[in-house]
C-alpha positions, -999 to 999 in steps of 0.1 A, spaced: 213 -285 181 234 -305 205 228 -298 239 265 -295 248 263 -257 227 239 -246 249 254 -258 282 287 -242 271 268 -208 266 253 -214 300 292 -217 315 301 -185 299 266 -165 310 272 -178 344 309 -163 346 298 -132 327 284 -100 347 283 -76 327 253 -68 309 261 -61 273 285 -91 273 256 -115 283 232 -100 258 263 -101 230 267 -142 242 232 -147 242 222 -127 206 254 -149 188 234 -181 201 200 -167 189 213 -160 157 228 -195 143 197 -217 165 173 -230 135 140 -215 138 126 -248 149 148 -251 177 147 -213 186 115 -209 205 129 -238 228 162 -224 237 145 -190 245 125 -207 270 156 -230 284 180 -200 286 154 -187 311 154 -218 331 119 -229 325 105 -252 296 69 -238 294 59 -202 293 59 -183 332 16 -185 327 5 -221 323 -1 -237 351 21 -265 343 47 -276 368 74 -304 367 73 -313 402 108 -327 408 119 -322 446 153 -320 455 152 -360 473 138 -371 438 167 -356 419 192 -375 441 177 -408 433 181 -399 400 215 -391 405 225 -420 422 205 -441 395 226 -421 368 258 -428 387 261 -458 410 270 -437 439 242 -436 475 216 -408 477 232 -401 512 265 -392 501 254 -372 473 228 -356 499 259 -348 518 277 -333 495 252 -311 483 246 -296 522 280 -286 516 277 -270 485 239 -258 483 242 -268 442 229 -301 434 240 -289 399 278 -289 405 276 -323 429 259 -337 395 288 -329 377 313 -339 399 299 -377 403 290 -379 366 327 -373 360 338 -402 386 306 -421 380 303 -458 389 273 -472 369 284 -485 334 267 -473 307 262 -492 276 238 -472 252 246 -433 256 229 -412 236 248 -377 224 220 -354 237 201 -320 219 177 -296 227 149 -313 212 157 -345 236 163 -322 266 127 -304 256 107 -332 252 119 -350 284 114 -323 312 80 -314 292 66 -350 299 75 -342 331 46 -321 340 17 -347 326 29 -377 342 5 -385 368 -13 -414 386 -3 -447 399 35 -453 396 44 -417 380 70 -411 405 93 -442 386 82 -428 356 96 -393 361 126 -405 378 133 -429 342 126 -399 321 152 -374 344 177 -404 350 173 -408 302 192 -381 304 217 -380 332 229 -415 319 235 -399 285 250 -365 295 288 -349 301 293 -331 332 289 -300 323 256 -312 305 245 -326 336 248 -295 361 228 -275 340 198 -305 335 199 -311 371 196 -270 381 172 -264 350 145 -294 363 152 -278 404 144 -244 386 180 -227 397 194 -224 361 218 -191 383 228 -182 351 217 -144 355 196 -140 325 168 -111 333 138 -108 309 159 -76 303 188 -97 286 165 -119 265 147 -89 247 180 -71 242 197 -103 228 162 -106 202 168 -71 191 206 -73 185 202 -111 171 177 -100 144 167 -67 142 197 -42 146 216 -38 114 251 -20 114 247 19 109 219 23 130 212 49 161 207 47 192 177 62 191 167 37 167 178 10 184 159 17 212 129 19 193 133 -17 185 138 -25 219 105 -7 231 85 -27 202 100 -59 209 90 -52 249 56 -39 237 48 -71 216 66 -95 245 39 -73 271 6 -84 249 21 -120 241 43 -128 272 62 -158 259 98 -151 245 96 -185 224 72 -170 204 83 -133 203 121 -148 192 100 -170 164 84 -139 155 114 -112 155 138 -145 136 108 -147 106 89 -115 103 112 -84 118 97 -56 126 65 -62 105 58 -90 128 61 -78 157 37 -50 151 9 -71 142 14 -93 174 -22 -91 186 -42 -104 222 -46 -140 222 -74 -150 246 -66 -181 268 -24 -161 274 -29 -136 297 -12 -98 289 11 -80 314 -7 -53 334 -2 -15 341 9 -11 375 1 23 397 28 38 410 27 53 446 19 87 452 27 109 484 -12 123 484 -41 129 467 -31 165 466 5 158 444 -14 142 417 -48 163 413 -29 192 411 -2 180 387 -34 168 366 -60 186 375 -98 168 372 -89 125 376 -108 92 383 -106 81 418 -109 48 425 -117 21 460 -81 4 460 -97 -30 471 -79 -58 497 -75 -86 474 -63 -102 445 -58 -86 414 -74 -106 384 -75 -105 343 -104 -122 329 -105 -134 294 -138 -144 282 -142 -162 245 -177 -173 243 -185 -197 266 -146 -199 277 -136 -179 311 -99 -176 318 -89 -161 351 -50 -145 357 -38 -133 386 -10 -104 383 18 -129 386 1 -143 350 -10 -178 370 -40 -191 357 -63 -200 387 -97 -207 367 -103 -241 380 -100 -224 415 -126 -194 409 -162 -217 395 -184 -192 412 -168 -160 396 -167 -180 362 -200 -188 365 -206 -149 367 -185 -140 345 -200 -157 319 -236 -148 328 -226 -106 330 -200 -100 312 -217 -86 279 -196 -93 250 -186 -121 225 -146 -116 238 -131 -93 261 -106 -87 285 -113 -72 314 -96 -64 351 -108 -63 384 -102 -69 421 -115 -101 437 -117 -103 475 -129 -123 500 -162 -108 522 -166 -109 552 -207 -126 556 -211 -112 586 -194 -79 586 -192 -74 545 -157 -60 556 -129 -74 536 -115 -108 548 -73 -110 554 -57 -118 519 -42 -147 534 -77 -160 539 -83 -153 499 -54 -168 487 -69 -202 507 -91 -205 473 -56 -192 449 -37 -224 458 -67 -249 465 -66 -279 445 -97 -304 461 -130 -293 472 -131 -266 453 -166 -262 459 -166 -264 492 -146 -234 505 -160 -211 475 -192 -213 497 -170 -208 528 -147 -180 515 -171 -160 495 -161 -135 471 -167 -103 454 -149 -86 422 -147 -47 414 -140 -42 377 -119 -11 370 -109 -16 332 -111 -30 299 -84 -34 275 -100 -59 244 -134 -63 229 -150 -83 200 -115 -84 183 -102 -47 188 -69 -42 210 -82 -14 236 -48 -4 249 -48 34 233 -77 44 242 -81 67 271 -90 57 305 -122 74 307 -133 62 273 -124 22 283 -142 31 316 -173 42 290 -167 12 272 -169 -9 307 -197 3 321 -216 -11 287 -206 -43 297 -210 -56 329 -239 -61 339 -239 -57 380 -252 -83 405 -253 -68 444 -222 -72 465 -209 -99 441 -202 -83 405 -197 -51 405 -178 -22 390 -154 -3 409 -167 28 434 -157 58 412 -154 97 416 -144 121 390 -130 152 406 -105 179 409 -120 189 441 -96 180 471 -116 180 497 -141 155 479 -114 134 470 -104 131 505 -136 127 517 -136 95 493 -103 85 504 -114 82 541 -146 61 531 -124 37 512 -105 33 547 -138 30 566 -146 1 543 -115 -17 554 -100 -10 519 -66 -3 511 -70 33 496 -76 48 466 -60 44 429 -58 77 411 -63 79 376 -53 106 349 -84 106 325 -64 105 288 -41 82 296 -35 54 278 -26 16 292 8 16 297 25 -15 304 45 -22 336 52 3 367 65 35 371 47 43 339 28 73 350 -13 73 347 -22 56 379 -12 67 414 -19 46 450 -21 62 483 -25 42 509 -29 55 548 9 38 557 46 49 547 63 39 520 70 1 520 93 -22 501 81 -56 481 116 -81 490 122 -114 487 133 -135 516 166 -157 507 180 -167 537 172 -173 573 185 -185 611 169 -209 631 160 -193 662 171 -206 700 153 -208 734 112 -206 727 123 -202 689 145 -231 684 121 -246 665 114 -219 639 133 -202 614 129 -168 632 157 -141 613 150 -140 578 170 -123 552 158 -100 531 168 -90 494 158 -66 469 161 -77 430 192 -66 403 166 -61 372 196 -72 350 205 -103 363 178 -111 377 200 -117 410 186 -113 444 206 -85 466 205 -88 508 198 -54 520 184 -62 552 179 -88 579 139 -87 601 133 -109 629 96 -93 642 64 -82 630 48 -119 634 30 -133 661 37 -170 669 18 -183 647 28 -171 619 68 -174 626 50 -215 624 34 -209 592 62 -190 583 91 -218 592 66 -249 579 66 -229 540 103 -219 541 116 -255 551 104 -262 519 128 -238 502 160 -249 521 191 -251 499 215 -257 527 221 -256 559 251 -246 579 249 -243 613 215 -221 622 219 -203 588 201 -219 562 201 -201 524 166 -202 505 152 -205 473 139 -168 464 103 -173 461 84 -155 493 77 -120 488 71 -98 517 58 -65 521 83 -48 546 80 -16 564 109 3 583 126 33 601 151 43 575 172 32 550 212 35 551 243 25 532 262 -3 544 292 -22 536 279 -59 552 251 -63 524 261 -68 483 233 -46 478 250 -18 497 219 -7 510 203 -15 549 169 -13 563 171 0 598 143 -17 618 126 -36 589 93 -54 602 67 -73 582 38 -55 572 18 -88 548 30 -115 530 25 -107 493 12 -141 479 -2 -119 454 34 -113 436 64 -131 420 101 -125 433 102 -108 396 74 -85 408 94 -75 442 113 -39 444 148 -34 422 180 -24 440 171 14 425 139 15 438 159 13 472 183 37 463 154 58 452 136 58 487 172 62 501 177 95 484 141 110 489 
């Protein structure tokens, strides 16, 4: 397929808002790509050219792409830097100097998907003496070669800003009317398909191969999707409870379990292979040798998935070390070994949901917990299961809550013994209650550089919550305290790396940080496109732990809002 079909599609999602219309654009295209081509242009219409959980990474900065641009286009890097502080979309400057550019250009090629593909891929494996040159040839291949509008959409696809407003929502909407719906059928039936085309997308998380799937099998396929060890599934998230008492007595007798302080990990074993996910799906083996070292020692079974909670101890205290101390080992990339022995973990296992071939997921909690306890074998204060008490007795359940908190843990998880695992949140099953009000998961996309003893930190920051349709990021609230001065330095040295442009003090962000914020109250207002405003927001953690597709929708505020 020629490249130019797909950037066209691109031009009309971008214009589009509404939802159906996108998933109506986006289910045409589906439906006349060749099935070679269609696990490609799933991934492409998302903005990304490998599935969200490898751990494989382009690595184009935003000075690099301007070199290629000017390489492409015989105009300076520091006029095309200049007119992309003005604009803040090195896509749309691409365009405009492609269409006045300078550099002749004797052997164009008329680009497609499979060109497009194959050059950002190679991308991500060039490394070593002299791989900057090569990655600038491969992007500038196809700048030379492409029309404008061809060109914007390259340029923001490599940065990872596609700003297209495709949600994971769209894509598996567009699958279902693409290849599954025929003409005549319900509602009710139609959303059937959509809950089995999420359901197989949850075990398999990779829409080039659910699209494949849905495109060549139908519905048969996607039924049969099974675990594949070595891709990570999505998780059950708990949702937050008001207390202990809301849930035992809408259940009656439940599992309560330590909510520990640290990162949340899925570990696939496949006989002598370990693979370690965090929530956000990142694959952080290489970072954890110690834990798959005991994994592979303790965990008792040919293949399994299991889940736990790693954290960071504490050797003199035992008490949990700050996550931001943890997630030192989460991004590490030299001397591996060296800080394993200086951050020391531990990791609580509190499910299992595959074993020896068998897809656990409808079995009840207290069965998998059974199942668990079978195979892990425990090692003191480094592989353990997770502290448990099965109770409808309040009292006892508080009594556990409060030792959690005396451990410097987070809380407790709640679980309702016959339930199932249900992917996602809001779900139903597990409960958290943690000892502070009700907090909000944003994403920080914008911020001011502060004056007098701030004037060298980005010091306001803006705060927004996510549109789950468009995947857009909405302001709904602007916090400028809740960090001591060192971290506003930490804070300003990782967002400077975000900066799209700059105008005056106010500089707009790439969304990527996710904060956990706390506040007063929560109140309409006109002066953010979410409509919503914190009142007194303040930073309670960064959450290194999550994606800005993890962080809270626009209806979870309105929820809180109402309550």
């Amino acid at each position: 397929m020629e490249y130019f079909i797909l950037a066209d599609t691109y031009e009309k999602l971008e214009r589009t808002s509404g939802k159906l219309e996108k998933v109506n654009i986006l289910a045409e295209l589906f439906s006349k790509i060749s099935i070679k081509e269609l696990p490609k242009v799933a991934l492409l219409t998302q903005g990304i050219v490998f599935p969200k959980f490898t751990s494989f990474e382009l690595g184009i900065a935003t000075q690099m792409m301007i070199k290629a641009i000017a390489k492409a286009t015989g105009f300076k890097p520091k006029e095309i830097e200049e007119k992309f502080k003005e604009t803040g979309d090195l896509g749309l400057v691409t365009e405009n100097y492609i269409k006045k550019r300078r550099q002749v250009v004797l052997f164009r090629k008329k680009l497609n998907v499979d060109m497009i593909f194959s050059n950002l891929q190679k991308l991500a494996f060039v490394t070593g003496l002299g791989s900057q040159e090569r990655k600038l040839s491969l992007i500038t291949e196809l700048l030379v070669s492409a029309e404008p509008k061809e060109a914007r959409y390259i340029v923001r696809t490599v940065l990872g800003e596609l700003r297209i407003g495709v949600a994971e929502g769209i894509i598996r909407d567009a699958i279902v009317n693409a290849f599954l719906f025929k003409k005549g059928m319900s509602k009710e039936e139609k959303n059937k398909l959509t809950g089995l085309v999420e359901h197989a997308w949850n075990i398999l998380p990779d829409f080039g191969e659910i699209v494949k799937i849905s495109k060549e099998k139908g519905t048969t396929g996607l039924k049969k999707v099974k675990v594949q060890l070595g891709k990570p599934i999505r998780l059950m998230l708990a949702e937050k409870a008001e207390s202990i008492e809301d849930v035992i007595e809408e259940f009656g007798k439940c599992a309560i379990e330590i909510k520990y302080d640290g990162m949340r990990v899925e570990i696939e074993k496949q006989g002598d292979k370990i693979f370690i996910f965090t929530r956000r799906l990142e694959n952080v083996t290489k970072q954890f040798p110690d834990l798959v070292d005991l994994c592979k020692k303790n965990l008792r079974a040919k293949e399994c998935i299991v889940e736990g909670e790693v954290w960071g101890v504490d050797p003199k205290t035992h008490f949990p070390l700050p996550f931001q101390q943890l997630s030192q080992r989460i991004h590490r990339k030299y001397d591996i070994e060296k800080v394993a022995k200086e951050i020391p973990i531990q990791v609580n296992f509190f499910d299992v949901v595959y074993l020896n071939g068998k897809m656990l997921f409808d079995k009840k909690f207290k069965e998998r917990r059974k199942i668990l306890e079978k195979i892990v074998r425990e090692v003191p204060e480094k592989f353990k299961l997770a502290d448990q008490l099965v109770t409808d007795n309040i009292e006892k359940a508080k009594k556990f809550y409060n030792n959690a908190l005396e451990l410097k843990q987070e809380g407790v998880i709640i679980k309702v013994l016959d339930s199932g695992y249900i992917f996602g949140r809001h779900v139903g099953g597990w409960y958290k209650v943690k000892p502070i009000m009700e907090t909000l998961d944003l994403v920080i996309v914008g911020a001011e550089w502060g004056t007098g003893k701030r004037a060298n930190w980005l010091s306001s920051y803006t705060l927004a919550c996510r549109d789950p349709d468009t995947g857009k990021f909405l302001p709904c609230g602007m916090m400028g305290t809740g960090l001591t001065e060192e971290q506003f330095g930490q804070m300003t040295n990782t967002l400077k790396q975000l900066i799209i442009t700059e105008k005056g003090r106010k500089v707009k962000l790439k969304p990527k940080i996710v904060v956990e914020i706390g506040y007063q109250e929560i109140q309409k207002s006109p002066h953010y496109e979410s409509g919503m405003a914190l009142r007194f927001p303040r930073l309670i953690r960064v959450r290194e732990d999550k994606s800005p597709e993890e962080s809270d929708t626009i209806e979870r505020v309105k929820e809180l809002f109402i309550s």
